[in-house]
C-alpha positions in Angstrom: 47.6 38.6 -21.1 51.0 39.2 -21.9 51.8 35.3 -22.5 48.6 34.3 -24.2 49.6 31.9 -27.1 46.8 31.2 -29.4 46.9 27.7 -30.4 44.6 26.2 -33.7 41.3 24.0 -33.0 41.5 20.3 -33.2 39.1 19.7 -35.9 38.7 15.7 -36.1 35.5 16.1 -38.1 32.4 14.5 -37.5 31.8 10.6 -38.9 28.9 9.6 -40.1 27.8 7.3 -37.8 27.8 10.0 -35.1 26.1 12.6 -37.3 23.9 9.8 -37.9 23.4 9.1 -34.1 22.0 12.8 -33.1 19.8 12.8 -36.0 16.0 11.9 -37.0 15.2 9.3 -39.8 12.6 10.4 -41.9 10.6 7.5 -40.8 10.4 6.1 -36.7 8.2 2.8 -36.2 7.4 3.1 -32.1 4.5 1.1 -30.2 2.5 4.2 -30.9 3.0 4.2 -34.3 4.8 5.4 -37.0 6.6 9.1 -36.5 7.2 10.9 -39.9 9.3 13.7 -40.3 11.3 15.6 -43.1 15.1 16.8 -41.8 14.1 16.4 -38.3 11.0 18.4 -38.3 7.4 16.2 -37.7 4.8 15.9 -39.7 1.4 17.2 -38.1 0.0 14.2 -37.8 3.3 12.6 -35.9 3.1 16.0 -33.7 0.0 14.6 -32.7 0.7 11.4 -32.4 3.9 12.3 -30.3 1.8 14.2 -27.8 -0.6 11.7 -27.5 2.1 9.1 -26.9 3.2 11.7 -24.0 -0.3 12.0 -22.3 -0.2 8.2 -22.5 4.2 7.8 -20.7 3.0 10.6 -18.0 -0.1 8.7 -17.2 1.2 5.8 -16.6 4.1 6.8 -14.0 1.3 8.9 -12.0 -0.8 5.8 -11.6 2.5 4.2 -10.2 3.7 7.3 -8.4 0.9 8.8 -6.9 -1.0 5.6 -6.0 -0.7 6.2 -2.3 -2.3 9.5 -2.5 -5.3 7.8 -4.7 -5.7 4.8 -2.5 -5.9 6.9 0.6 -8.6 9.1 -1.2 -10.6 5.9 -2.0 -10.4 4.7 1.9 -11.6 8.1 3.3 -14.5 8.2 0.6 -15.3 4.5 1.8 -15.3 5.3 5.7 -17.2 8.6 4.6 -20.1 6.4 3.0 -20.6 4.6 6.7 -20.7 7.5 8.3 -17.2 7.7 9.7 -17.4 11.0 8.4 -16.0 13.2 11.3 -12.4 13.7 13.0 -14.1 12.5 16.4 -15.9 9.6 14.7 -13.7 6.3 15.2 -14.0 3.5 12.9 -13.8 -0.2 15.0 -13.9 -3.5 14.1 -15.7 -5.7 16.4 -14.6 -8.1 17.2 -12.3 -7.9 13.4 -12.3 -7.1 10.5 -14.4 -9.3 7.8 -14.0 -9.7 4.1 -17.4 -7.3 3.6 -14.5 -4.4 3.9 -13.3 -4.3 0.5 -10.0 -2.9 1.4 -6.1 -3.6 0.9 -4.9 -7.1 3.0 -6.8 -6.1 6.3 -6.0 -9.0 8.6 -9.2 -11.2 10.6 -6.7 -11.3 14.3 -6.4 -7.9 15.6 -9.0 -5.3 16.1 -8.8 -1.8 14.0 -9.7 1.7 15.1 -9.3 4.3 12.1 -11.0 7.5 10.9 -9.4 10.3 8.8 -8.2 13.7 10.7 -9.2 16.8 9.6 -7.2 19.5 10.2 -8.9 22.2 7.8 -12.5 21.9 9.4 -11.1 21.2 13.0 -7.6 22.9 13.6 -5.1 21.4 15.9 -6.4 17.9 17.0 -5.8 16.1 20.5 -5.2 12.5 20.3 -5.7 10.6 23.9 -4.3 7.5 22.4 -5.0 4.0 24.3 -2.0 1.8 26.1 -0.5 -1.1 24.4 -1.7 0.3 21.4 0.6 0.0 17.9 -0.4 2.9 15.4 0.4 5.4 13.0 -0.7 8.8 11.6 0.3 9.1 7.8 -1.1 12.1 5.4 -3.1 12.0 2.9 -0.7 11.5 0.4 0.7 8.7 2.6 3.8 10.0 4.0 4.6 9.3 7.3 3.6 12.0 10.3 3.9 10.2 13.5 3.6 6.5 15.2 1.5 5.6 18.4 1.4 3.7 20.6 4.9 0.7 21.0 6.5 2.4 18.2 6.0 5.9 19.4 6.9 8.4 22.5 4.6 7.2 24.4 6.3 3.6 24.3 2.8 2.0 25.0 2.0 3.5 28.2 -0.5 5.4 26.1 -1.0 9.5 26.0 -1.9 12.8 24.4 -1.2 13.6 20.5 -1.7 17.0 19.0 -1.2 17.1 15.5 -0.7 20.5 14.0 -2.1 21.2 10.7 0.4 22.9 8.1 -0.1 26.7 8.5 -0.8 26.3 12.2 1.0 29.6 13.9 -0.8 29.4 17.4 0.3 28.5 21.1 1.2 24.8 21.3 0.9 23.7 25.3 2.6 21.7 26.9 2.2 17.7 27.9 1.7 16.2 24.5 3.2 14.6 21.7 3.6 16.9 19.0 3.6 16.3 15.4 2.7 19.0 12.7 1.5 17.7 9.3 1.9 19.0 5.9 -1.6 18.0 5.2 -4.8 18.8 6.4 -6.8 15.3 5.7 -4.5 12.9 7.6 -5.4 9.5 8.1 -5.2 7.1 12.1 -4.9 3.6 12.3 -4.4 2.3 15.9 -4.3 -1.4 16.4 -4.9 -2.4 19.8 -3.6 -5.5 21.9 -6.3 -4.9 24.3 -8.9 -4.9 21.6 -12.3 -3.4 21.4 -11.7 -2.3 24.8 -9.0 -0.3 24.5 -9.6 0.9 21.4 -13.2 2.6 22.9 -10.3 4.7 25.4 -9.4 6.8 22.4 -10.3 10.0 22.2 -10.2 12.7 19.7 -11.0 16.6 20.1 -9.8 20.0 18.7 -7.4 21.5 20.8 -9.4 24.5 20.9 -12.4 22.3 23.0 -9.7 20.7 25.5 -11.3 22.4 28.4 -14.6 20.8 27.7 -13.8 18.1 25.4 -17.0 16.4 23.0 -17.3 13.1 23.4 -15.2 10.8 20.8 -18.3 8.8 19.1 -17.4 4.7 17.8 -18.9 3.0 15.0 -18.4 -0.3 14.2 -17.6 -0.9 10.9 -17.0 -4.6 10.6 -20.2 -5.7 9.0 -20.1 -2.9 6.8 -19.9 -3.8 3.0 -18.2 -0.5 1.6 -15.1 0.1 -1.1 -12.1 1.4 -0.1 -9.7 0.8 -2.9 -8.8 3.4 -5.6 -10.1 2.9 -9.1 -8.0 1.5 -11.8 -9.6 3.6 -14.3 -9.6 7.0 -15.5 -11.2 7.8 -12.5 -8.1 7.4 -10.6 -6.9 11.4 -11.5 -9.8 12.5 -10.5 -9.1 11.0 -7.0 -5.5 12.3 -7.2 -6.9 15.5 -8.4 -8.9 15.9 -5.5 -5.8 16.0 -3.1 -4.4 19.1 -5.3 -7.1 20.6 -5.0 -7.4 20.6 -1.0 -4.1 20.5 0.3 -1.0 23.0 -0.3 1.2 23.0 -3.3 4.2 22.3 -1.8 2.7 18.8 0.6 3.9 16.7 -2.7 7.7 17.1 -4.1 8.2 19.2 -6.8 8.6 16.0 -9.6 5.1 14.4 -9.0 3.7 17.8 -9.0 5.2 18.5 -12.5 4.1 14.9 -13.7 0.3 16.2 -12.8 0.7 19.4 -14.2 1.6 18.4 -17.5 -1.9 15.9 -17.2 -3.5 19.4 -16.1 -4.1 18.8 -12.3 -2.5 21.7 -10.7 -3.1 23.3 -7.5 -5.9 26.0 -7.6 -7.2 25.1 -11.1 -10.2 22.5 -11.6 -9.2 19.1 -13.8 -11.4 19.5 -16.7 -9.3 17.5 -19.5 -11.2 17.2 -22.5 -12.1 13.6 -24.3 -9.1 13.0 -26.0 -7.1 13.3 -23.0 -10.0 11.9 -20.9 -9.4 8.6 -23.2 -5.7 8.4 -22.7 -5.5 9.0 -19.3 -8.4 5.6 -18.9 -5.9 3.6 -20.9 -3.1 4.9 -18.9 -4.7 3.8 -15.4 -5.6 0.3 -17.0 -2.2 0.2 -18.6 -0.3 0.8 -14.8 -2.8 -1.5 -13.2 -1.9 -4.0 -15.4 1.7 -3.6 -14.7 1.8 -3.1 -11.5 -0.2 -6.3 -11.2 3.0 -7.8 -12.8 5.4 -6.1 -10.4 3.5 -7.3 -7.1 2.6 -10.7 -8.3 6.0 -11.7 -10.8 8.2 -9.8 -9.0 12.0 -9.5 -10.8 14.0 -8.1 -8.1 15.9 -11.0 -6.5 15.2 -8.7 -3.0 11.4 -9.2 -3.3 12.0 -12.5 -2.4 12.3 -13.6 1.1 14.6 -16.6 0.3 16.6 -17.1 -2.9 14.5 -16.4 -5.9 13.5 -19.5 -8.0 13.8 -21.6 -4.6 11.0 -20.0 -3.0 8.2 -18.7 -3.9 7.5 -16.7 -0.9 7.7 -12.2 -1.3 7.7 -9.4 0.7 5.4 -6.5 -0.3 8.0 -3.8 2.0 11.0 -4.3 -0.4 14.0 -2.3 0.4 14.0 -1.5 4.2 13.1 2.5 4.0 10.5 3.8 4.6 10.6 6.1 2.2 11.8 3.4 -0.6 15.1 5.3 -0.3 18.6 3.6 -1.4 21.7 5.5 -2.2 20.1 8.5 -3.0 17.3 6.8 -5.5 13.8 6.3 -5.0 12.9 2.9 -5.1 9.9 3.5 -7.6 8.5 -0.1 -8.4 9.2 -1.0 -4.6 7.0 1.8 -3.8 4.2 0.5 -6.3 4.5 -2.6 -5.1 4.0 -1.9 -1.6 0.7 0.7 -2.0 -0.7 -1.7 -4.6 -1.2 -4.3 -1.8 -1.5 -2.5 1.5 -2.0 0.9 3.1 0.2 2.9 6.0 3.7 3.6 5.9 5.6 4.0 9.0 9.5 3.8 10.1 8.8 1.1 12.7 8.5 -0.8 9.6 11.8 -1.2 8.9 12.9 -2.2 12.8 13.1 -6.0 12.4 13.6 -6.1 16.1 13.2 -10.3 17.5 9.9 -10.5 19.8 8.5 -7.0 18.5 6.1 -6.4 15.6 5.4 -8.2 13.0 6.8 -9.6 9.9 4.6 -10.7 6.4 5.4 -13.1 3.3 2.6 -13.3 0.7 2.7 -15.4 -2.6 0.5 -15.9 -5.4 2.2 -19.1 -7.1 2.3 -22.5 -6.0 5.3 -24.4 -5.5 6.1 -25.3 -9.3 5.4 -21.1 -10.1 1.8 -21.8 -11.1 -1.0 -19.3 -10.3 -3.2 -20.0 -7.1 -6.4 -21.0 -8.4 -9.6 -21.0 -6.7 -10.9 -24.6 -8.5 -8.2 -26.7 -7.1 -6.5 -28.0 -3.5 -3.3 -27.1 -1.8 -1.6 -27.4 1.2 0.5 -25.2 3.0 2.8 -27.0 6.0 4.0 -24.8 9.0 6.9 -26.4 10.3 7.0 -27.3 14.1 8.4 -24.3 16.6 6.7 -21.6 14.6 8.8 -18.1 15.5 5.9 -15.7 16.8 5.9 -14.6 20.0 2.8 -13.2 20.0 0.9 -15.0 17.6 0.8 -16.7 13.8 -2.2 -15.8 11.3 -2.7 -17.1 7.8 -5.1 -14.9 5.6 -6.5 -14.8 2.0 -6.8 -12.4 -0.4 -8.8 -11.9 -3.9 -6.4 -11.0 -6.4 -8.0 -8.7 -8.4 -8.9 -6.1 -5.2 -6.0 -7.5 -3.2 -9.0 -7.2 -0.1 -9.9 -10.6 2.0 -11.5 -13.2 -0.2 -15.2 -13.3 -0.1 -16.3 -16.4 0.8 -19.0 -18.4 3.3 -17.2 -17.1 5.9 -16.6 -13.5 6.9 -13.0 -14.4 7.8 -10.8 -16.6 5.2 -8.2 -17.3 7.8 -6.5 -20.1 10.1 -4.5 -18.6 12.8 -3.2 -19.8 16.2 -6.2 -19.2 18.0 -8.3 -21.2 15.8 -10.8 -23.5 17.4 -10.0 -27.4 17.3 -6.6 -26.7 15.0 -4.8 -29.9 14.0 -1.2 -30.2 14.3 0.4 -33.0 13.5 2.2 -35.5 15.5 5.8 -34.3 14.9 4.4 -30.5 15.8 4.0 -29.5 12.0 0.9 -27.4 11.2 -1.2 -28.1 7.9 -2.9 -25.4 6.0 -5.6 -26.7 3.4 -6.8 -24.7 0.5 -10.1 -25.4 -1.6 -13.8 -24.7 -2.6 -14.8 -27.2 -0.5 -13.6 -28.6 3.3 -11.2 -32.0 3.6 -13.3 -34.1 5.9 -9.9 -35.0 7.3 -9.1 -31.7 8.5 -11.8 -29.4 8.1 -10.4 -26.8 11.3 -7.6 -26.1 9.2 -9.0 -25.1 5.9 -9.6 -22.2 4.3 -11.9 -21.8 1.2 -11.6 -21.1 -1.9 -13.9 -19.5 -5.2 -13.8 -21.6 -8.0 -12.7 -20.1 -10.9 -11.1 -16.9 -9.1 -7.7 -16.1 -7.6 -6.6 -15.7 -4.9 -3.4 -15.4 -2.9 -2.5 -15.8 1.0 -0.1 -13.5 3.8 1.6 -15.4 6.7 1.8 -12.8 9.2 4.1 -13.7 12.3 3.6 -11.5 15.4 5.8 -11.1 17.0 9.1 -13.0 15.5 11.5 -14.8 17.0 15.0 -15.3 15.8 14.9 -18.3 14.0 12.6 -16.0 11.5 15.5 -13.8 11.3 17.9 -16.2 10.6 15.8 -18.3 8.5 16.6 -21.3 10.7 12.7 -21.7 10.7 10.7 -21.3 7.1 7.1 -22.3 5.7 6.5 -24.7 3.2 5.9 -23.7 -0.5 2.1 -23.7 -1.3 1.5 -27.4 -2.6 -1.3 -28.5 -4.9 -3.0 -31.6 -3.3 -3.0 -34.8 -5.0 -3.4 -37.1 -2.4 -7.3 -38.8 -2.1 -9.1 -37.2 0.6 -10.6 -39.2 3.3 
């Protein structure tokens, strides 16, 4: 170019704090040790160490990340083991669930139909879903497909699903509800108002059998003593593993995916790691457990907290209000642990805090002075008067090392609105007791305890009402008792 003018670098040179800054000591001290190197290059033994240290970082954030794949692995094997074993095999509880289920925070009120879809062995599947039903088809890695039921198209009146499996290509006919999946294993929950009842109306049948449908077979689960929670242990990436191995590539986003591969569990390749890996992934798993144990239980974000924290005690698992733990473009990562650590099925109508619709949960695992819930000792837990469910008010408990119902003499650790012979007090107030062993002065409203375990309870309002909303209405703080019982 004609008037190009060359003009001389700026050379400010380069201090030696900054040089220092983008450069390696000869010696690093980290958690995993010491890292040795000599003018940035590492010693053999730190190049192991370093890699090791890796193994250990990647572990950990796929026990955190892909936790809802895992726990939805551990649920089918479960159901598998009782013989719900079949796409047109539904899982009931009659007349509820009981505590013999070891599975995440299932509630003692409403009766459960579930089994887990599958698309690969079956094809397209017709759902004939029950009215007044509330429920929810997620995949297998726990992302959301469809809702049933209130929440869904058919607005409760009931009707036929078909759910497409991912490389479906064939006719779809007309009068259903469709929803195509990116999985094959998907997994059904239907909750229905009518219970056992209406849950036996469901029906489930390939598309390809519609003319001449099999009959949808029921098993009732309830008494059924059966794990459905994923390991915290090494054996946890096996269970992830096993999702990679069955479903496509591209059903999980590209950055989990690469956070597998680099552990070795990559689609169309078995997970074989050898012991040293096979060591570090088992300390990985316990290491995430253990702090994700931390991020349900201690919560720090003030937004876990259902009132101002260090007023209240009282959390919500569903921290965020997406259903995707989306916010500004971020992934809410330790609301998503948080949430699949504690529960199972994600679904938009979570996040509809509609007044009179649905429900709405706190949980807690501190008293009122921030101490652990212990199973050895007595508390109280007041309802105030006018409690804001429409439908319905429940009080469960839950063991705190499997998050599942308590185990106790009774199949079902719970007071709820429909208990028999429930006290309330003159001025309307309802009392909750807590203990290893009943108040003779109120022994309708108590729920047991285990001496020397854990344990932690979920109000569940059905239905709530405005002053929910507006915290014009709120429970009590979990109290320890002090009082002399009658």
């Amino acid at each position: 170019m004609e008037n190009a003018v060359d003009k001389p670098a700026i050379s400010p040179g380069v201090p030696a704090a900054e040089l220092a800054s983008i450069s390696m000591p000869e010696r690093l001290e980290t958690p995993f040790g010491a890292l040795e190197f000599f003018d940035g290059l590492p010693s053999p033994e730190s190049v192991a160490r370093s890699y090791d240290a890796l193994d250990l970082m990647r572990g950990v954030e796929v026990f955190l990340n892909c936790m809802p794949g895992a726990s939805m692995v551990a649920m089918r094997k479960g159901f598998r083991s009782i013989g719900v074993d079949a796409s047109n095999i539904l899982g009931y509880t009659d007349p509820k669930a009981t505590s013999a289920n070891v599975v995440l925070t299932a509630n003692t009120e409403t009766t459960y139909g579930t089994n887990y879809l599958d698309l690969k062995t079956d094809g397209p599947l017709v759902i004939e879903a029950p009215p007044k039903a509330l429920g929810f088809i997620d995949t297998i890695w726990q992302r959301y497909v469809t809702d049933i039921g209130l929440a869904g198209p058919d607005k409760g009146a009931g009707g036929k699903y078909l759910i497409l499996p991912p490389d479906y290509d064939g006719e779809v006919p007309d009068g259903h509800f469709v929803a195509r999946s990116p999985t094959y294993s998907n997994w059904l929950v239907i909750r229905a108002l009518g219970g056992v009842e209406d849950i036996k109306k469901t029906q489930i049948y390939p598309l390809a059998q519609a003319d001449d449908p099999p009959p949808t077979e029921f098993l009732n689960f309830s008494p059924a003593a059966f794990n459905g929670i994923h390991a915290n242990d090494g054996s946890f990436f096996d269970e992830v593993a096993s999702i990679v191995a069955e479903e496509p590539a591209e059903a999980l986003d590209p950055e989990r995916a690469g956070q597998l591969a680099a552990l070795g569990i990559v689609s169309g390749r078995p997970f074989a790691p050898d012991d040293r890996l096979r060591g570090i992934l088992d300390t990985a798993a316990r290491l995430g457990a253990g702090i994700v144990r931390s991020i349900l239980y201690a919560p720090r974000q003030d937004e876990a907290y259902i009132y101002s924290k260090g007023e209240s005690m009282w959390s919500t698992a569903f921290v965020g209000g997406s259903h995707e733990f989306l916010s500004n473009g971020a992934r809410l990562l330790d609301n998503r642990a948080m949430m699949h650590y504690v529960g199972t099925g994600i679904t938009p109508a979570m996040t509809h805090a509609a007044v009179g619709v649905g429900s709405q949960y706190a949980f807690t695992a501190r008293d009122v002075n921030g101490d652990w819930l212990h199973g050895d000792r007595e508390y109280t837990l007041t309802l105030p008067a006018n409690i804001p469910a429409k439908t319905f008010w429940a009080v469960d408990i839950y063991d705190t090392q499997t998050r599942s119902l308590l185990q106790t003499d009774t199949p079902y650790p719970s007071v709820h609105a429909n208990t028999e012979d429930l006290a309330t007090e003159a001025n309307g107030d309802t009392t909750i007791f807590f203990g290893p062993s009943a108040p003779s002065d109120h022994p309708h409203n108590w729920i047991q305890t285990v001496p020397n375990k854990g344990w932690f309870p979920i109000l569940r309002i059905y239905g709530p009402l405005e002053a929910w909303f507006d915290q014009t209405w709120r429970p009590g703080e979990v109290q320890p008792r002090t009082d002399a019982r009658a």
